[in-house]
N, C-alpha and C positions, 0 to 999 in steps of 0.2 A: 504494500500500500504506500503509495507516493505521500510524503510529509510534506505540510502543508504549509507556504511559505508566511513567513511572523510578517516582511511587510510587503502588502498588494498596492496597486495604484489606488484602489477605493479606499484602505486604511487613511494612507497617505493625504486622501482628498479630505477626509472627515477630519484628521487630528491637524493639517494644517489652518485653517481658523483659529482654533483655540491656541497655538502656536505664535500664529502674529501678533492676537490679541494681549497672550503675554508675552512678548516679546516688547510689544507697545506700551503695556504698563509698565515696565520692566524699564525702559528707555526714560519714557514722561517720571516716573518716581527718581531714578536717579538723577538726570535734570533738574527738574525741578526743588529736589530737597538739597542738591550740593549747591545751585544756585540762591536759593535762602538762607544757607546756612552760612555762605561766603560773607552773606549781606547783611548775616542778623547782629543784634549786639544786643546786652544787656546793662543795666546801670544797678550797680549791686555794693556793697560797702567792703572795703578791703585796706587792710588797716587800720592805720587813721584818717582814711581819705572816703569820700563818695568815687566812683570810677565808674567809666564803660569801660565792659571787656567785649572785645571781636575779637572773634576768631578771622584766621588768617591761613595761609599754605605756605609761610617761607619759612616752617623749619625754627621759630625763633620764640620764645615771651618779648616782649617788647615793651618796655617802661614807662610811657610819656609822659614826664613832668614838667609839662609844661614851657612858656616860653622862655622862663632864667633859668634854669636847670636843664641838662643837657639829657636825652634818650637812653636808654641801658636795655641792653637787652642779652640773653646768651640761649642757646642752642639748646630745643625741647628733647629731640629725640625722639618724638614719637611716628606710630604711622603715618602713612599718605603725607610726610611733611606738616600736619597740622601743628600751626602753634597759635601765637592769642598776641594780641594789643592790648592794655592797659592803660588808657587815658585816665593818669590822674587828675582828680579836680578838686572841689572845694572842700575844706579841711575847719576845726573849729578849732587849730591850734592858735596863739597871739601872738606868735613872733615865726622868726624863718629858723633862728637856732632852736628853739623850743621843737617845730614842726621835724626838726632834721634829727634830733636825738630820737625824739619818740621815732620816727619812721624806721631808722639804722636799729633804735631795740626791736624794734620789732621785726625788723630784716633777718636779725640773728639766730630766732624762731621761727623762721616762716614756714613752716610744713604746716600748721593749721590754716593758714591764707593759700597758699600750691592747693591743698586742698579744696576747699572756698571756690577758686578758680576753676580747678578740673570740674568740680561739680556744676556751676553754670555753663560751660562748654557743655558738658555732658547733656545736659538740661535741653541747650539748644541743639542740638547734632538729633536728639529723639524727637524734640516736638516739630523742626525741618522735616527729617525721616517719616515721620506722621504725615506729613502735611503733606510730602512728596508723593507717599502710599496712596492720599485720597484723592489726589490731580490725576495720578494714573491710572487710577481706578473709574475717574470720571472721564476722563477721556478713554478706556476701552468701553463702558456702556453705551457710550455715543456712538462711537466707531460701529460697535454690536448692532446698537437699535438701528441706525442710518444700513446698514449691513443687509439688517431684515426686512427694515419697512419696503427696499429697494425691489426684494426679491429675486426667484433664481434669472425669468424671463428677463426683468429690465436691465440687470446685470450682465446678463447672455448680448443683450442689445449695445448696453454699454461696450463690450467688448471689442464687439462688432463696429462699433461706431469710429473707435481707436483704430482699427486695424485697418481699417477703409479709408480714413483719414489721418493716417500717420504722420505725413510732410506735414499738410497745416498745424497739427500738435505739435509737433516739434518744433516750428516755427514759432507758434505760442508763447514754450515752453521758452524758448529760447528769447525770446522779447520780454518775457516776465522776469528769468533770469538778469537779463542784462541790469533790468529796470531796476531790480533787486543788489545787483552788487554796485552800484551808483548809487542807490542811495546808502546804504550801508559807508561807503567812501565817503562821503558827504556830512554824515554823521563822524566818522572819526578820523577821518583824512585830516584835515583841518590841522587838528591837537598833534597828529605826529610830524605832520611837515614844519612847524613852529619850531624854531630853537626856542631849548631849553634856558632857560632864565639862571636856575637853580642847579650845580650839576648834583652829582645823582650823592646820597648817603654815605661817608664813609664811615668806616668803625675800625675803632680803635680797642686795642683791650686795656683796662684799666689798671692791672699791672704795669703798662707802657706810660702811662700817665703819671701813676703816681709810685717811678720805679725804687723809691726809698722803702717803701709800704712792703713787707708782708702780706701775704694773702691766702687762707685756706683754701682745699678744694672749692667750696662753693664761689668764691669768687672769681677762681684763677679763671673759670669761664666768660665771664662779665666783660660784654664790649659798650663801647661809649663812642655816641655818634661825635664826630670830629666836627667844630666849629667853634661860634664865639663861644657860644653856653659855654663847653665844657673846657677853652684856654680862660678866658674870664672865671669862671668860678670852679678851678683847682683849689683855692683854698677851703670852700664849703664841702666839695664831695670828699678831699681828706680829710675833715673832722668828722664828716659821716663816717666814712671806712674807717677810722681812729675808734667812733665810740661802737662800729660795730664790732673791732678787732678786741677790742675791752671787755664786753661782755659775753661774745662766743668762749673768748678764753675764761672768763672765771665762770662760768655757768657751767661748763664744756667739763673744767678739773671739776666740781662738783660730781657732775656726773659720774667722771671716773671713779673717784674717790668711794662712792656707795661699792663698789665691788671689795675694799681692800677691807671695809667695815662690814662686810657680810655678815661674817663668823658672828655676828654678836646681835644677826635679826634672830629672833625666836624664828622656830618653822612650826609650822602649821602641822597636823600629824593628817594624814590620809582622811580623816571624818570631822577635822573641822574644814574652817572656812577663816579665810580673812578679808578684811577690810580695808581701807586707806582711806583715815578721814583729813580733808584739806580744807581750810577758809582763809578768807580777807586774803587773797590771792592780789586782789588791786591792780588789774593787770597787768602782772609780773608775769610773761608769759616766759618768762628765760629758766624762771623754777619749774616748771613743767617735765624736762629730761629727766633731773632730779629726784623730783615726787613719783615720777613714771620707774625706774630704775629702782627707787625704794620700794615700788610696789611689787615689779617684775623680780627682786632677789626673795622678798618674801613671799609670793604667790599668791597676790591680793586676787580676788574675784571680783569686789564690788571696791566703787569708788563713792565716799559718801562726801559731798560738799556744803558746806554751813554753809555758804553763802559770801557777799561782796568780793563776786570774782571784778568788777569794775569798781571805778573811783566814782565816775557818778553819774550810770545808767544810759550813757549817750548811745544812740544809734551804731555808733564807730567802734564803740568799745568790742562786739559782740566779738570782733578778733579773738580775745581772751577766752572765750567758749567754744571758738573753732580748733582752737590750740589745745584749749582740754578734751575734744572729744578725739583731734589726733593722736594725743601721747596717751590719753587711755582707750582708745579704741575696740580693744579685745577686755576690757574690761565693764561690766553695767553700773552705772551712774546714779545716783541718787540723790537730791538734791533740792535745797530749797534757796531762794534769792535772800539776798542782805536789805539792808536800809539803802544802799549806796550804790544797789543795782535795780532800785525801783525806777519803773518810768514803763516797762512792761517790753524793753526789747531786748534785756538779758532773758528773761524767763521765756520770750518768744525763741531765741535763739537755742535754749536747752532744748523745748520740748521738737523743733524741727531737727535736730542732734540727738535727737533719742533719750533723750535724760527721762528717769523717771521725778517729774517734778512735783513734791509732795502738795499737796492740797487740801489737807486736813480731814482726810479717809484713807484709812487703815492699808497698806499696798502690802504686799512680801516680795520679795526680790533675793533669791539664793534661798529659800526657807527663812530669813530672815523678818519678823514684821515691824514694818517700821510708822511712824506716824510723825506727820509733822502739818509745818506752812511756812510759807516765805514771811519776812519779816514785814509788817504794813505801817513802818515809819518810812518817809522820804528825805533822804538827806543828801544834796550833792557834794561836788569837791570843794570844801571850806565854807559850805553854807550853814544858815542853822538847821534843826530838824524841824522836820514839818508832816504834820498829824496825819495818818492815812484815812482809811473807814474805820480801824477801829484802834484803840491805844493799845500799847503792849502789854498793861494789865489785863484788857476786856480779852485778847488772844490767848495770855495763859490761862483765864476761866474756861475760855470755850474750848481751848485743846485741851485741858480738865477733862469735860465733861466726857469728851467723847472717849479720852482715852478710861476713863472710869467704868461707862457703860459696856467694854469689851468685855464678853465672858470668860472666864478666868480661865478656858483652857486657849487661850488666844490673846493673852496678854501681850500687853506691847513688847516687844522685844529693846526697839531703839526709837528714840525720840528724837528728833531734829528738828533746830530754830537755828535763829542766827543770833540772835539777843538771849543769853542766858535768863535774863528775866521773863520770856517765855515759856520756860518751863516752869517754873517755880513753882506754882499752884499743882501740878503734876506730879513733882519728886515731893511735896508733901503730903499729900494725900497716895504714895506711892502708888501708881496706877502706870511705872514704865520701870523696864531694868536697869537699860543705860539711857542717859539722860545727854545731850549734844549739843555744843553750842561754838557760836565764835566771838565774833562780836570787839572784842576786849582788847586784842592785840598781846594779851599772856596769858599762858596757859593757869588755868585753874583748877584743882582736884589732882588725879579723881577723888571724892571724895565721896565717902560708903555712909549707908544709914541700912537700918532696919523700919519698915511700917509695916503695922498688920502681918508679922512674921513674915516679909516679903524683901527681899535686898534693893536697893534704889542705890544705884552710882551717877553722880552729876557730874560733868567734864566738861572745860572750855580749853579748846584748842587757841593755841595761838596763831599769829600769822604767818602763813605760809608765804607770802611775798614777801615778806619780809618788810613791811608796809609803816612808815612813818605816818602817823594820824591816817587820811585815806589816800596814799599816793604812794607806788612800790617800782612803778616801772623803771630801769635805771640799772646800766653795766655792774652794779653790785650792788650788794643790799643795807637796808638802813638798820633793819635790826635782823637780829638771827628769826631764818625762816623753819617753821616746824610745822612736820605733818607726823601722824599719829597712826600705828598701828592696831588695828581692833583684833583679836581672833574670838573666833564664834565655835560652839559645839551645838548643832541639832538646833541652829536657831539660835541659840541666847548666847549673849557675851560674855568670856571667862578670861581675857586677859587684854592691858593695854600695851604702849611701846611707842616712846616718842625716838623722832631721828630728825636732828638739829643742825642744818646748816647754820655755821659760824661766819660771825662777818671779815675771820683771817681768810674763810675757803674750807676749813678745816668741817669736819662733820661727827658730831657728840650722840654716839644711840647711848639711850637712856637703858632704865632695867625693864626688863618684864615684871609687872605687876597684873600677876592674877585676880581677879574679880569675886565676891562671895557669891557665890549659889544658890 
């Protein structure tokens, strides 16, 4: 018996339609979404600045600061050549030295902001890619229906029509043509025949500029577009690269330094759990490596934050939240806002970051249950305080209440404020085990009670930015910065463990102090 051939001229005739037609979507989608996406940009806050980021194909990040300051840009590495522009713009610093410390600190950290960035790229390359999917998809239904309505007969005719009159089509063809690359010329003939005014960008690398300077890897990439900007203001961009070279390096030994102080974290045994609690950060994003390192030697799972990771709740600050969700990324978050990050776009910034942000109902996170709220005083950088919806007494009745109402096989585990004086109604009527706060700028506790045969521990971290009144940003620190080890058994707390950056560089762990039971 003669086998039966897989493809006939009939196959052929049926699967070709649906062939063109994706072939046509196929074409109109990628058209369509590379040409939107060439063109899109978004305006998003990075750093301390407001900025449009575009995307681009030459392979580069690209800086733009503007007309006194010179371009920076160095080499993405990624597919298809995509890289990104950076138009920075308006900034709510008061001076140009002011604006250029803070930028360079915060250059010395920038894996929260690279991130920031990848993620609105990313953002736009999908909603293009969408948008591209539905142009194509709209022009094969058309193509389809015009296809059908047409029929086999008028198409047969069509064909016919073509074939009988081939010379004047082509003739047609050929006049539509012509008519078409004339105008096309006409359109951008013009712009190329024109000498250029301006010649074309050069780049210089920044080492070449300022060949006195040292430079880490992250820099030694760094090129700087050649012109007035950047011979006119050598002395600005070396005091940038000076206070960044300052702070990479002492943040940088910090980091190291938690490796040789290992030996002396408590470890965790196989059935607990640990912690890593941080506050009044003040965006001191440079202590991040550090607190991240101290988590990663002791095998933190959860990251709990009291609060005032900003100085004082500005739009711009949100940097400092991008930078903690990068250094603890593998670990879950928990967290409630300060006085100093009221205004509602830190706590916007957490929960788009995946923070579990406490709200004054009972969450668990790791088996642990925790309870808390953000602090509802407003106060900015050097202002007075100023009263929210409710005072900070009326908040430790009401997180009272609720934590008292829990039934006792579901006790609070861990409490978290930012104001110590929000717990307070709480750890006296004991209705939490460990009790969390910041607030203070020194550590306080822990200190142990008994209520109602039940153990109540109260503790206030100090500042992890290391944060003089509310301001920490700054190539080294104002006071010793500290963050706090918790370990956990089956839910409850049974030992602390502070670890103390010193403002020599040096780093002080404290003892383990186990918790009653």
């Amino acid at each position: 018996m003669a086998s039966r051939r897989l493809v006939t001229r009939a196959r052929l005739r049926a699967i070709t339609p649906w062939a063109a037609l994706g072939l046509l979507w196929l074409v109109t989608s990628v058209f369509v979404g590379v040409l939107g996406f060439a063109n899109d940009s978004e305006r998003v806050t990075i750093g301390a600045h407001a900025a449009t980021v575009s995307p681009t194909f030459d392979g580069h990040a690209t800086l733009d600061l503007g007309a006194v300051l010179p371009r920076l840009r160095i080499a993405t590495d990624t597919a298809f050549g995509i890289g990104v522009n950076v138009d920075v713009q308006e900034t709510d610093a008061n001076n140009l030295t002011e604006l250029l410390n803070r930028d360079a600190l915060i250059a010395s950290q920038p894996d929260g902001e690279i991130a920031r960035i990848q993620q609105v790229v990313q953002e736009m390359a999908v909603d293009n890619a969408v948008a591209g999917a539905g142009s194509g998809l709209l022009v094969a239904v058309v193509v389809a229906t015009i296809w059908t309505m047409l029929g086999p007969r008028r198409r047969r005719e069509l064909v016919h029509y073509v074939h009988t009159h081939e010379r004047r089509v082509e003739h047609r063809a050929i006049v539509v043509l012509v008519a078409m690359l004339i105008t096309i010329a006409s359109i951008f003939g013009p712009g190329q025949m024109r000498p250029a005014e301006v010649p074309p960008t050069e780049w210089r690398p920044l080492a070449e500029l300022l060949p006195e300077l040292s430079f880490d890897e992250r820099l030694t990439g760094v090129e700087v577009a050649a012109g007035f900007s950047t011979t006119g203001g050598v002395g600005v961009i070396r005091t940038a690269v000076e206070t960044y070279e300052r702070s990479t390096e002492f943040y940088g030994k910090l980091k190291e330094r938690v490796s040789q102080v290992g030996g002396r974290i408590h470890q965790a045994t196989e059935d607990e759990t640990v912690a890593l609690l941080v506050s009044d950060r003040h965006d001191n994003i440079g202590m991040d490596p550090f607190a991240a390192e101290v988590a990663k030697v002791a095998g933190a799972k959860v990251l709990i934050d009291a609060g005032d990771d900003s100085s004082s709740g500005q739009s711009w600050e949100v940097f400092s939240i991008h930078s903690l969700r990068q250094h603890f990324r593998d670990l879950k978050v928990v967290a409630v806002a300060g006085n100093h990050d009221a205004g509602g776009h830190i706590e916007d910034a957490m929960r788009k970051n995946g923070f579990t942000v406490l709200d004054s109902k009972p969450v668990e996170v790791e088996g642990i249950r925790f309870l808390g709220d953000s602090d509802p005083t407003k106060t900015g950088l050097g202002s007075a305080d100023q009263p929210g919806d409710e005072t900070i007494a009326e908040q430790s009745e009401r997180l009272a209440n609720v934590a008292c109402d829990q039934p006792s096989d579901k006790r609070i585990s861990t409490f978290v404020v930012h104001d110590p004086s929000s717990f307070a109604d709480t750890a006296t009527r004991g209705c939490a085990t460990l009790l969390l706060s910041g607030h203070l700028h020194r550590q306080v506790g822990p200190e142990h009670k008994v209520v109602n045969g039940l153990p109540v521990t109260t503790y206030t971290n100090s500042t992890t930015g290391g944060a003089a009144y509310a301001f920490a940003l700054g190539y080294t620190l104002r006071r010793p910065g500290e963050v706090t080890l918790i370990t956990y058994s089956k839910g409850q707390p049974i030992g602390l463990q502070t670890v103390t950056a010193e403002l020599t560089g040096d780093i002080t762990v404290g003892a383990y102090t186990p918790l009653p039971s």
